[in-house]
C-alpha positions in Angstrom: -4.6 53.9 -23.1 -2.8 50.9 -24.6 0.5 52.2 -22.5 -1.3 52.0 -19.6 -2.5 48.5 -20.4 1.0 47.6 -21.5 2.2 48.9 -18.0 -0.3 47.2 -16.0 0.3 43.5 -18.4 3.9 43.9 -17.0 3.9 44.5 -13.6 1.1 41.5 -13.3 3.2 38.1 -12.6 2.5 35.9 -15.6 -0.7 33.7 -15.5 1.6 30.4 -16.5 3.4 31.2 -12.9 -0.1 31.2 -10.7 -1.2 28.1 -12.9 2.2 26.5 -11.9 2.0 27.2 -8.4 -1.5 26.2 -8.3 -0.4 22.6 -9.8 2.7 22.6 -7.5 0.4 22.8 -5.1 -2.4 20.4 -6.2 0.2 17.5 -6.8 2.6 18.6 -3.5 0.1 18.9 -0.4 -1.6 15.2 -1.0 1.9 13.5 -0.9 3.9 16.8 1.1 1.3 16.6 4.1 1.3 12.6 4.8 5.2 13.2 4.9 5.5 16.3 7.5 3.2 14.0 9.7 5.4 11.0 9.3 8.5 12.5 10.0 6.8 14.6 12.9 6.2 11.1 14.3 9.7 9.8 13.5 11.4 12.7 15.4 9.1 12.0 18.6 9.9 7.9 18.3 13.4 9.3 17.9 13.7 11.7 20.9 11.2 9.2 23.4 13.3 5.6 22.3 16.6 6.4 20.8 17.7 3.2 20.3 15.1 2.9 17.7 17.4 4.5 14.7 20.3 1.9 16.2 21.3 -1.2 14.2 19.2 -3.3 15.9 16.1 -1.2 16.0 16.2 -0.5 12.3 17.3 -3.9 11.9 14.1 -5.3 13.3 11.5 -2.7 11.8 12.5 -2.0 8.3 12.2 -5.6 6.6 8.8 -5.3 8.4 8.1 -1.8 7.0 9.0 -2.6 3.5 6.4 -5.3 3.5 4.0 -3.2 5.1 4.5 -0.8 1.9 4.5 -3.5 -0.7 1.4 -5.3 0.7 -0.3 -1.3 1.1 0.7 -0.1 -2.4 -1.4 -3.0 -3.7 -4.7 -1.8 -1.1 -3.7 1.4 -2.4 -4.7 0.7 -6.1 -8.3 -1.2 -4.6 -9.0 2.0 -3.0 -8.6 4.0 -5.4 -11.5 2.7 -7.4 -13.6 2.9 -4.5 -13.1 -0.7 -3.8 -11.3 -2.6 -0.8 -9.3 -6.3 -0.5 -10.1 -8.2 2.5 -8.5 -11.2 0.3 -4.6 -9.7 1.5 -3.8 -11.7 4.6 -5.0 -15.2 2.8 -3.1 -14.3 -0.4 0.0 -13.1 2.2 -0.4 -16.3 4.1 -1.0 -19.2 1.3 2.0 -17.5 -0.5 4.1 -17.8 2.6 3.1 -21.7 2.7 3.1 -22.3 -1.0 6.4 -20.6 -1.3 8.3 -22.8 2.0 6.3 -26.1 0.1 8.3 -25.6 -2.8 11.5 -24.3 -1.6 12.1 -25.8 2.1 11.7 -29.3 1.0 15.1 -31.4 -0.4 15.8 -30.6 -3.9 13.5 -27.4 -3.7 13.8 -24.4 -6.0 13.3 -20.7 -4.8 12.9 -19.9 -8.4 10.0 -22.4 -8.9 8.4 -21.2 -5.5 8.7 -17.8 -6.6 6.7 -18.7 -9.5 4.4 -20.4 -8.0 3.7 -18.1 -5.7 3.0 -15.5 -7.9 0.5 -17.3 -9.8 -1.3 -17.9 -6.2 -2.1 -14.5 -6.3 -2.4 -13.9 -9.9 -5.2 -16.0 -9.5 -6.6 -14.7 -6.9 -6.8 -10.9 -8.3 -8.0 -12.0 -11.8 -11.0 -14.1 -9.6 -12.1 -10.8 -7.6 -11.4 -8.5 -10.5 -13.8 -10.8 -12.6 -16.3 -10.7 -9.3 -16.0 -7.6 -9.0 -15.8 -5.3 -12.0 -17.5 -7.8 -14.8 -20.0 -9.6 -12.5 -20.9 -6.3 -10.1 -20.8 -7.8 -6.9 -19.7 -5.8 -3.5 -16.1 -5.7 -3.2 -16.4 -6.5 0.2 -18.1 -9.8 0.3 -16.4 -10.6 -3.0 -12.5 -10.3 -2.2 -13.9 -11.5 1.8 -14.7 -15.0 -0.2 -11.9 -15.7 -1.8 -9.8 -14.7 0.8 -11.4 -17.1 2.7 -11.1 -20.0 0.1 -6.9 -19.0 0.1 -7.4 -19.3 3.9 -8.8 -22.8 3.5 -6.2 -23.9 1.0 -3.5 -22.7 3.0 -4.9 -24.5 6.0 -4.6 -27.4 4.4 -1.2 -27.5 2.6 0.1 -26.3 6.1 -1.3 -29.5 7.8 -0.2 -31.6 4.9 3.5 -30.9 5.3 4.3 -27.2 5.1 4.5 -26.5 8.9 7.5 -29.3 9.1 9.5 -27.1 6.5 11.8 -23.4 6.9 12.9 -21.2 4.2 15.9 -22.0 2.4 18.5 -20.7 4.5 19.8 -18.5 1.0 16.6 -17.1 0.8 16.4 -15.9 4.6 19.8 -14.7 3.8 18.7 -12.5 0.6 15.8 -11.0 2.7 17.3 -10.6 6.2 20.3 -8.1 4.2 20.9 -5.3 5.5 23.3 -2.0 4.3 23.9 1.5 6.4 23.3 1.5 10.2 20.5 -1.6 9.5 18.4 -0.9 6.7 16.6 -3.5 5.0 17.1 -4.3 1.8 13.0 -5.1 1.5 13.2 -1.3 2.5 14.5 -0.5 -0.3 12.8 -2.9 -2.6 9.8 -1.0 -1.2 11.1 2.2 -2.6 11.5 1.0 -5.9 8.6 -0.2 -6.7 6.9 2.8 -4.9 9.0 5.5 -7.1 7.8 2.9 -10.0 4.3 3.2 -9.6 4.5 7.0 -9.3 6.4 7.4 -12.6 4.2 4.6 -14.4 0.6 6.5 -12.5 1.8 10.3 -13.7 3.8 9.7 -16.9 2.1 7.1 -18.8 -0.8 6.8 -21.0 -1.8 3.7 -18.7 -1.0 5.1 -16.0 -3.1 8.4 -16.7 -6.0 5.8 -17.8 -5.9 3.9 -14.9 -6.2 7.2 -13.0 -9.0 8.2 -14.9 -11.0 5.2 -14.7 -10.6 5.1 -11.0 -11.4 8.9 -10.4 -14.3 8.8 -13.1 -15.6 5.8 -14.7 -18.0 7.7 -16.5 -15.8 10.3 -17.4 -13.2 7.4 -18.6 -15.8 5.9 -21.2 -16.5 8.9 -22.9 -12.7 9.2 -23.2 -13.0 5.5 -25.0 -11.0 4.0 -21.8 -11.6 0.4 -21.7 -13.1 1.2 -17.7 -14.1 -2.2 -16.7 -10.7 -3.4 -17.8 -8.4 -1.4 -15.9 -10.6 -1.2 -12.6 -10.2 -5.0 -12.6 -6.4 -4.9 -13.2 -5.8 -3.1 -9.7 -6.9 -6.1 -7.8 -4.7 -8.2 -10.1 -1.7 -6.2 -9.8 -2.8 -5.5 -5.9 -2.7 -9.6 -5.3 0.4 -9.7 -7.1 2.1 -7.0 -4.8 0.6 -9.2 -1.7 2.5 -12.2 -2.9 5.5 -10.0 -3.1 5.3 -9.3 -0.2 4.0 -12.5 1.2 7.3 -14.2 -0.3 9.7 -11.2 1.3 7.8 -11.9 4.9 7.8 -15.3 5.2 12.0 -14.8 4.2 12.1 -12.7 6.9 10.5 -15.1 9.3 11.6 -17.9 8.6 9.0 -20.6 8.8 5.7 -20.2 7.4 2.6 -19.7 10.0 -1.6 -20.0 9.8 -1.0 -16.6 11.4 1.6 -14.9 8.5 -0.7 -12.4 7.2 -3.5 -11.3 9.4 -1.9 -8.3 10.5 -2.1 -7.1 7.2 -5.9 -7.4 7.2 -6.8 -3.8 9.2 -2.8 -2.5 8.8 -2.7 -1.6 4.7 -6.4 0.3 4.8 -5.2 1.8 8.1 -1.8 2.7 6.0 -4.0 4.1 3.0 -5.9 6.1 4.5 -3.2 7.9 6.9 -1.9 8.6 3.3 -5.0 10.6 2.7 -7.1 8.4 0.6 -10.6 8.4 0.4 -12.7 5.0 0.7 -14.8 6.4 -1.9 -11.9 6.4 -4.1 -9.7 8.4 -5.7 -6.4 9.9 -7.3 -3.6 7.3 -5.8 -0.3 8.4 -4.3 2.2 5.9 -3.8 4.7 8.3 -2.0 2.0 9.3 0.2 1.1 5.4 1.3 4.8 5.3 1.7 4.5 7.9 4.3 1.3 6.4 6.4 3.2 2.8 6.2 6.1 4.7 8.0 3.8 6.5 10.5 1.8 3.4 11.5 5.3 1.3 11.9 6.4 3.6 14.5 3.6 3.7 16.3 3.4 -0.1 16.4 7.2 -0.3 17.0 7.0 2.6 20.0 3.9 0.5 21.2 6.1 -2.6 21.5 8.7 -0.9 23.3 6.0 0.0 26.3 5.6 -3.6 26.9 1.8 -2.9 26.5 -0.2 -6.2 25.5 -0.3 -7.7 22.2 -3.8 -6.7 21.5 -3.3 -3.0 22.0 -1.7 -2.6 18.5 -4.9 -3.5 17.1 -6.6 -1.1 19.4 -4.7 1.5 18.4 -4.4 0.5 14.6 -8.3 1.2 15.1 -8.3 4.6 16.4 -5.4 5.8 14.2 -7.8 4.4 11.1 -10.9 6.4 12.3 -9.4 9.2 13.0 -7.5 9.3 10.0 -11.0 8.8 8.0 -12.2 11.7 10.2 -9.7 14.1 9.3 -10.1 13.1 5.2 -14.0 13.5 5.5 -13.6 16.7 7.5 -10.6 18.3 5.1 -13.2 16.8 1.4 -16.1 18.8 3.7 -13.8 22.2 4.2 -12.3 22.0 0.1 -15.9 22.0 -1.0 -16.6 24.7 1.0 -14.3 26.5 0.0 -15.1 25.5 -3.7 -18.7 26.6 -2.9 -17.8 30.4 -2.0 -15.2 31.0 -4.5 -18.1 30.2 -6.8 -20.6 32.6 -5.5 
């Protein structure tokens, strides 16, 4: 009898392997799938406009892509606590201005403007993480507010000067860089501080909090996680990564514009969720934002290269969003399913 059982032990594959294929799997597909669609959409940009991987075409979208990631990542961390930022294309725009203020004028100092800038937004994540989290008011009217207050101060600094003033031509020169066949270095900025935020989210104890207190609040206090705390710092650190990117954009630019951010109002949810994010919140994955940034840039930059009107970006940025939310509802719906039998 114990032969047999020692036979039967041995020619079963190891419990540790299933349990490693099982987690292969449970941290792969949520990043994997986001990236087999992107590049699926990069190969038919590719083989409908060639010119698009040229120097000029890679030239023109990937400073534009790497702020697109920068400004998402920091949506990304909102979401995932079931929140959402409709502050990003003030902060993005009132950077831009503060940051051309301070440096375009004689005797300016990009240093000083960078610091400056920074604070814009520091301010304005530590306001809706206080309105937010501490006060419990809705997200959406909250970070809608103070996005609009950024909007009014950057309408008025404009008027008062800014919209006579360009980046310093070193700065435009820093952010307009570009290596290989025409790749941005904002691009690869972008990359960075994506690959950062995945090594700090998996393999740090603040990370792993910060995970847990967006996933499960309540889960996160019994655990002694200071909850309130660290669902309040994502819309700190998110403003922060919107001035970032704010600064990188308005480099790229050129002059500073009333206009600078909106694009980024609908674009970064649209970007999350094509990474497979839930509104509801969430685990985050930076690489997988990474990949719905790249997806929605080349169907905006395929969309330009019709000719069609300017509006129909926004038409499509619309459909691409609800889809998107209709395939994450309908894939949540199938795993709980699924869930649901294996129980029975």
């Amino acid at each position: 009898m114990t032969g047999q059982l020692s036979e039967r032990t041995a020619t079963q594959p190891p419990a540790s392997s299933k349990r490693t294929w099982a987690d292969l799997r449970w941290r792969g597909a949520p990043v994997g799938v986001p990236w087999l669609v992107a590049l699926l959409m990069l190969v038919v940009s590719v083989a409908l406009y060639p010119s698009s991987i040229g120097f000029g075409g890679l030239a023109t979208m990937t400073p534009l892509l790497g702020v697109l990631i920068i400004a998402s990542l920091g949506q990304s961390l909102v979401i995932g606590t079931g929140g959402i930022d409709l502050s990003v294309s003030s902060v993005v725009t009132v950077v831009g201005v503060i940051f051309v203020m301070e440096a375009g004028s004689a005797g300016g100092s990009v240093p000083l403007a960078l610091v400056y800038s920074l604070a814009a937004g520091l301010i304005c994540g530590v306001v809706n993480g206080v309105l937010v989290e501490y006060l419990a008011l809705s997200p959406l009217v909250s970070t809608l507010a103070t996005g609009q207050i950024m909007a009014g101060l950057a309408n008025i600094w404009y008027g008062g000067g800014a919209n006579r003033l360009a980046v310093p031509p070193d700065w435009r020169s820093f952010t307009g860089s570009t290596f290989g066949r025409g790749i941005s270095y904002l691009l690869l900025a972008a990359v960075v501080l994506v690959a950062l935020a995945s090594v700090v989210l998996s393999y740090t104890a603040v990370g792993r909090r910060l995970t847990a207190a967006s996933t499960s609040p309540e889960a996160g206090r019994y655990q002694g996680i200071a909850v309130r705390r660290y669902r309040a710092a994502t819309y700190v650190l998110a403003s922060l990564l919107y001035s970032v990117a704010g600064v990188f954009l308005v480099g790229s630019i050129g002059t500073p514009t009333l206009s600078l951010g909106d694009v980024y109002q609908l674009s970064t949810i649209v970007v999350v969720v094509l990474g497979g994010a839930a509104l509801s919140g969430g685990r985050l994955h930076p690489g997988a934002t990474m990949a719905g940034a790249l997806f929605l840039s080349l169907i905006n930059q395929d969309v330009a290269a019709t000719g069609a009107a300017a509006g129909t970006q926004g038409v499509i940025q619309g459909a691409v969003l609800v889809l998107a939310m209709l395939a994450t509802s309908i894939g949540a719906l199938r795993a709980l399913l699924r869930r649901r039998r294996t129980n029975v």
